[in-house]
N, C-alpha and C positions, 0 to 999 in steps of 0.2 A: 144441262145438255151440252152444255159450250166446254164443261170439264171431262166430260165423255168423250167429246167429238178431238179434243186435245191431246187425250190417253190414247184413244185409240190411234192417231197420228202417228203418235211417237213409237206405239208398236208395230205397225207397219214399217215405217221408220230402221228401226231394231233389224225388222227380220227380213225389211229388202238388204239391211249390212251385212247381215248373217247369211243370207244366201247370197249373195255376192262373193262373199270371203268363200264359202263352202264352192264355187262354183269354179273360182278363180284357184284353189287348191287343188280342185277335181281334176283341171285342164291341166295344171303344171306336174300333176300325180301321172296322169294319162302320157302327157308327151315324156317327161322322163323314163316313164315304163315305153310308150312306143319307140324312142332314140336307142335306150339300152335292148330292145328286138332287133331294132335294125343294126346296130354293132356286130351283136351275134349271128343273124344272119350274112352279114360280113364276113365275121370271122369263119362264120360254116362255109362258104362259096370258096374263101380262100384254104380253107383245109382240105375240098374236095378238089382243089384244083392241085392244090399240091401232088394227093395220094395222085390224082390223073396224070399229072406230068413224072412221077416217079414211076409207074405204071409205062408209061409211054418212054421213058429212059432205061427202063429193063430191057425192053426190046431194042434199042437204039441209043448205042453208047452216049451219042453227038445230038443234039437239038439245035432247032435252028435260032438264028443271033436273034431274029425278031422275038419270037417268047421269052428266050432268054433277057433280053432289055423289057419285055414284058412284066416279066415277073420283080425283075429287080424295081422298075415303076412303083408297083402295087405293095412292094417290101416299104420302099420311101415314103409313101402318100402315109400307106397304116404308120409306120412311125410317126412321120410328123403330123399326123391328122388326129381321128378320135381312139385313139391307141392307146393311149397312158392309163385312162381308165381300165381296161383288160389288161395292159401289161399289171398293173397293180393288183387286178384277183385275179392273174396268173402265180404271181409272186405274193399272194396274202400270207402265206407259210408262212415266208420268209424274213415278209415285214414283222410277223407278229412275233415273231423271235429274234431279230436283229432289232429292229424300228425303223422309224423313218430315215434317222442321221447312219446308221448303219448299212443299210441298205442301198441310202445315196454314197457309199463310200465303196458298195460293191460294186456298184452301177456304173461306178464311173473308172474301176481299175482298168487296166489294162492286163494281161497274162500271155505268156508265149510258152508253150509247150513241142519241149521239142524231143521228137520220137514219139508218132502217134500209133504207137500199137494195143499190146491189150491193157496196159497202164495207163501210157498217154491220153488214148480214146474215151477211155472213163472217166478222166478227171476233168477232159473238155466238156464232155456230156453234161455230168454233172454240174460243171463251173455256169453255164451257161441256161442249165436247169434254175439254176440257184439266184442268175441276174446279172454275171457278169456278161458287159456289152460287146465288150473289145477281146479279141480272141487272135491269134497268128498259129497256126499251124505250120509245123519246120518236119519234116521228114522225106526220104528218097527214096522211102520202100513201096512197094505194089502191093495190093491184096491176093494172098495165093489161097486154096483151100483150106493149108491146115490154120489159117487165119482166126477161119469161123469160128474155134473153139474158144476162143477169148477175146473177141475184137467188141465192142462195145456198139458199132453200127453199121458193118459191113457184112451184107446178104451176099448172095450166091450170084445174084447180077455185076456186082464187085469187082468177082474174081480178073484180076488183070487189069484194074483200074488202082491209081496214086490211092493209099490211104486216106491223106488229107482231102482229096478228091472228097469221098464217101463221107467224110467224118463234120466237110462241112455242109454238105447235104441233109443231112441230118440235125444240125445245129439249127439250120434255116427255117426248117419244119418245127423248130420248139419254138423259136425265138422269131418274131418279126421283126425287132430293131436290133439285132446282134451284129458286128459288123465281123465279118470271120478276111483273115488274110492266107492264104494256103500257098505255101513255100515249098515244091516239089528240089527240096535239095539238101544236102549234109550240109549242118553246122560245123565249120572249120575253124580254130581256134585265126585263122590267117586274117580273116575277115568277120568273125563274131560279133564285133558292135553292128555289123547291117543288119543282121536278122533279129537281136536283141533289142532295137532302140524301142523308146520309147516305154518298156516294159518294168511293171509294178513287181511283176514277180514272174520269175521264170522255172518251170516245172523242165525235171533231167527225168526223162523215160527213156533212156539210153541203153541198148545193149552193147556197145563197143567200150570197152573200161577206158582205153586209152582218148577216146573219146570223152569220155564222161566226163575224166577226171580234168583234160583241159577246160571244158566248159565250168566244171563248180570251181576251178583255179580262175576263169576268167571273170566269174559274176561275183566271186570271194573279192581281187581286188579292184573291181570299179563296183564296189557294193551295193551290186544289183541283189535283192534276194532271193534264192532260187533254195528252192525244196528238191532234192533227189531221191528216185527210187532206186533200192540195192534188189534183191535176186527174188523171184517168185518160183522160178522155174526146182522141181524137186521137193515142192513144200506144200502138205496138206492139211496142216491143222490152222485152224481162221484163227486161235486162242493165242496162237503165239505172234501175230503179227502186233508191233510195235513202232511206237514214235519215238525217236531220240535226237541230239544232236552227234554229228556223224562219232566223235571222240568218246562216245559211251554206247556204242553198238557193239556187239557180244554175239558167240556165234555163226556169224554169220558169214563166210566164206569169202563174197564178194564186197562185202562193205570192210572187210580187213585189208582185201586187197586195195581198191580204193583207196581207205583211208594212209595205210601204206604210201602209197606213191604222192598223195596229198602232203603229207608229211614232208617228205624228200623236198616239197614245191614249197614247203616254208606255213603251208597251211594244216593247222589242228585242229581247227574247231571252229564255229558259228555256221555248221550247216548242218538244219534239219534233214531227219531222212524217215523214210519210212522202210524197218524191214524184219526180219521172221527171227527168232531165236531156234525156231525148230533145225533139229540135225538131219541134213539132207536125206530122205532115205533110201531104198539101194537100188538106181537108178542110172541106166547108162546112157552115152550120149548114142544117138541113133545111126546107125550102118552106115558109111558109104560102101557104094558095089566095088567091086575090086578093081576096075577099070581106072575110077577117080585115084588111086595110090598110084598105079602105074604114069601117072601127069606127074607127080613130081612128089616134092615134101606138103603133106598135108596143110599144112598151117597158110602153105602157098596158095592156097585152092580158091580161097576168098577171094571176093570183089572189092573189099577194102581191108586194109591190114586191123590185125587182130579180130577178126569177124568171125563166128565160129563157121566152120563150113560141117559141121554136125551138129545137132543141137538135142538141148537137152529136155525132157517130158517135161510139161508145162498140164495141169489142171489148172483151165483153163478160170475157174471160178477165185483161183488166189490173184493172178493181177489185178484182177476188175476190184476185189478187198482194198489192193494195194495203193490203185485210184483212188476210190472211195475217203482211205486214211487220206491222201494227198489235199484233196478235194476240200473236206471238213475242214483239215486245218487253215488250211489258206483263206478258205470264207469266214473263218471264225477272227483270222486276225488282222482279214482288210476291212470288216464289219468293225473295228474295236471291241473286239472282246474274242484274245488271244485264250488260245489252249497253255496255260503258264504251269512248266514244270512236271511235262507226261511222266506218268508213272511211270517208272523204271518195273520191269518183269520181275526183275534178279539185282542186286547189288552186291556184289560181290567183290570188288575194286580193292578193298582190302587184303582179301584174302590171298589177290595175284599179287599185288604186292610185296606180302609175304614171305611168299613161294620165290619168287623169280629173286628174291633178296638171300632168300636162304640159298637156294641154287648158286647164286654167283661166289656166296663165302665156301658152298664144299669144290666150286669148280679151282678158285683161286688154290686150295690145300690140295684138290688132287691135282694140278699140272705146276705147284709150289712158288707159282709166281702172281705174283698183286694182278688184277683184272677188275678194269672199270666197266667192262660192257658186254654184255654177250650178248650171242647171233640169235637170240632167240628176247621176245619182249613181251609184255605183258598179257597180246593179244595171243600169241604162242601157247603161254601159260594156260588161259581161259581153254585153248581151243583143247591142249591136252590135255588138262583137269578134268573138263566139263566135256566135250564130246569126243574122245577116245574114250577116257575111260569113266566117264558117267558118275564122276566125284568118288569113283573108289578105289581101292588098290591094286594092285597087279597081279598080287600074289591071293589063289585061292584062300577062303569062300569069294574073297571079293568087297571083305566090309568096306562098310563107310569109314573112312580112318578117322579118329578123336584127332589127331596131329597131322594130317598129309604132308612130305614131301616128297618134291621131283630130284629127281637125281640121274646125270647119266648110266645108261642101260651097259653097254659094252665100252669098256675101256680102252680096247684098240680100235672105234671109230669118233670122227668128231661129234661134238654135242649138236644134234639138229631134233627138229621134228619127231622124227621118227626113232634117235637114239635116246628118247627121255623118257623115263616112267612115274608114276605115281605110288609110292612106298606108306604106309604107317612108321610112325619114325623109328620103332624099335625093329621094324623093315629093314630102313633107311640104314641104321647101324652095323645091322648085318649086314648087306649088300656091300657097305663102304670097307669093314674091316676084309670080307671075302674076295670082294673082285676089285675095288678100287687103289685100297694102300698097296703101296711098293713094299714086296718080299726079297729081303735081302738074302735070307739065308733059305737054301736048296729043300730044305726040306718044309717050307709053308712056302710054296708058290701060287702067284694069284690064281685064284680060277676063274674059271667062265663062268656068267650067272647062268647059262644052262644047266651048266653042271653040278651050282648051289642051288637052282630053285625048279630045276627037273623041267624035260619038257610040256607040260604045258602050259609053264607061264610063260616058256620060248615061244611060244604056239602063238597065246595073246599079244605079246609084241609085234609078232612078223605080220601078224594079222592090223593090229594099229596100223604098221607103216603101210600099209597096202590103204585103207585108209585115207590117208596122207596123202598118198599119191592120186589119187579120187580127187581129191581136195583140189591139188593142183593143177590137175586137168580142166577142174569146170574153172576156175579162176586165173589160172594162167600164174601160179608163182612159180 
């Protein structure tokens, strides 16, 4: 009875442990689930007050300081309080593809983006979607209508309000610990380390070139790193956007100018860029009324020099692309784990090569004097080859040449742009014995390649250079 009454003991024993444990698990199962409701419910009051104060800011540009120090309170407490938990399955994506040491290495960047338009604004978006904390926004522009079309967070309430304005409104609404700094001003090369300090990486959403190119000259040497975007505007296929560093960009109109004047500055290379291989297509810059010519020289018209006071069609879906490219790469390589060695589209470096080599030995025999360097360089080469005349030749049907050379077109003008064509070399041969060598004797006098290759390969030239001059209109050479 006594070994009964001892078993039995020891099972109660058992199963008051067992419910204890069971009981003690239930509670800490139950408040965990009740703490993570009351979070969310948090988070739900603070997003409905947000849509409310956004709401109540449509209608009234200006809120008053008391909400405003209101909100920014409630921004503080949620960061340094039970925050980190939802910031993390806000960002679980991001963990699960970067990790934890990755993530802590976005988290803690810093980035300054400057020119927050339809580039700019989508790579804050995203930047800040993705985890980064620290953000500066630098731009002097206002939001106008035709904005809407590509602006990445700027409504119709907007209109007439600072870019950065909107852009960090919006950031505040993803992010509760984001700390955004918004710089209603132009980046001047005069004073550039105030607006750049402290920055991990600085993004160029610039449309002023002369602009531009100061600022990747200033972050080139106090080797800050900075990613730039080249032209969106006139470009619609999403297939040909590209990542490169600036020295192997191809086609593209504005990143040649660019890289051009970069050169001049001692700089050739270690800036990424993102930009389009596509050939512009046939696209004008839009009207001024005739009253604006009557002010003076157009170029004058602008609010800051070089600034286009026409501008050019923009679908509005290729910047936001351009962003996007901007975006990935940066995250992928303050995460540790760089995009290493973007595919090139086209490789063709050889081939210009080539060309601009051959070009300089028949330039030297037709003007009979030694020449180290001509007005025209590699990037010249590419532009003529490849988008005048579409890797073919001049002379109908128009093949693919097995041998392409360039050769000057008209022998009584200088070698540019628009005097250079594209021959098959048994072309090439003719054209040089017809119109280039010197006829000494009256009766084989040079002719004009009109009058060797008829007009309508006249036709396709005059029509190139017209072209050309397209070219140098959006880009300013």
């Amino acid at each position: 009875m006594n070994v009964f009454s001892a078993q039995s003991h020891r099972t109660q024993l058992i199963l008051a442990a067992v419910s204890a444990s069971l009981l003690t698990s239930g509670l800490f199962t139950a408040y965990n689930a009740y703490s993570r409701r009351e979070r969310r419910r948090g988070l739900d009051r603070d997003i409905l007050r947000s849509i409310a104060d956004q709401n109540e800011g449509s209608k009234q540009h200006s809120r008053p300081k008391d909400d405003e120090l209101l909100d920014e309170q409630m921004i503080r407490i949620g960061a340094n309080g039970h925050d980190e938990g939802l910031t993390r399955e806000q960002l679980a994506r991001c963990y699960a593809f970067f990790g934890d040491e990755g993530m802590a290495r976005v988290r803690e960047k810093s980035v300054v983006v400057v020119g927050c338009g339809g580039v700019g604004s989508w790579v804050a978006v995203m930047l800040v979607r993705s985890g980064v904390s620290k953000i500066r926004l630098v731009d002097f522009d206002y939001v106008t209508l035709s904005s809407l079309n590509r602006h990445a967070t700027a409504v119709l309430a907007d209109v007439g309000t600072p870019k950065v304005g909107c852009i960090e409104r919006t950031l505040k609404q993803i992010s509760r610990c984001v700390e955004v700094d918004s710089r209603l001003e132009v980046w001047r090369k005069e004073d550039g380390g105030r607006l750049l300090e402290g920055a991990d990486w600085v993004i160029d959403a610039i449309d002023n070139i002369t602009t531009k190119v100061d600022l990747l000259k200033y972050c080139h040497e106090h080797h800050i790193k900075v990613f730039s975007s080249m032209g969106a505007s006139a470009k619609t296929d999403p297939t040909r956007i590209q990542i490169s560093d600036i020295s192997y960009t191809m086609y593209d109109p504005l990143a040649r100018s660019v890289r051009r004047r970069l050169r001049l500055q001692g700089v050739s290379s270690g800036i990424p860029v993102v930009y389009s291989t596509e050939v512009p297509g046939d696209v004008k810059l839009l009207p001024l009324p005739e009253e604006e010519f009557q002010k003076g020289a157009v170029k004058e018209l602008g609010v800051f020099d070089d600034f286009r006071v026409r501008i050019l069609p923009v679908l509005g879906s290729l910047p936001s692309l351009f962003g996007l490219h901007i975006a990935t790469y940066i995250l992928c390589e303050m995460a540790g784990k760089p995009i290493l060695n973007p595919l090139p589209i086209k490789n063709r470096k050889k081939l210009y090569e080539r060309l601009l080599r051959d070009l300089l030995h028949r330039e030297s025999k037709f003007t009979g004097e030694p020449i180290n360097k001509l007005p025209i360089d590699e990037d010249d080469v590419a532009l003529i080859f490849e988008d005048l005349h579409l890797g073919r030749s001049v002379v109908p049907p128009h093949a693919v040449p097995a041998h392409p050379t360039l050769l000057r077109w008209d022998p009584t003008k200088p070698l540019t742009l628009e005097n250079c064509v594209v021959f098959e070399s048994t072309e090439a041969e003719k054209h040089v014995r017809e119109c280039l060598m010197p006829r000494t004797e009256e009766a084989h006098p040079r002719k004009t390649p009109g009058a060797v290759w008829g007009d309508e390969v006249q036709a396709v030239v005059e029509r190139h250079a017209g072209d050309v001059a397209k070219y140098r209109t959006w880009v300013g050479l």
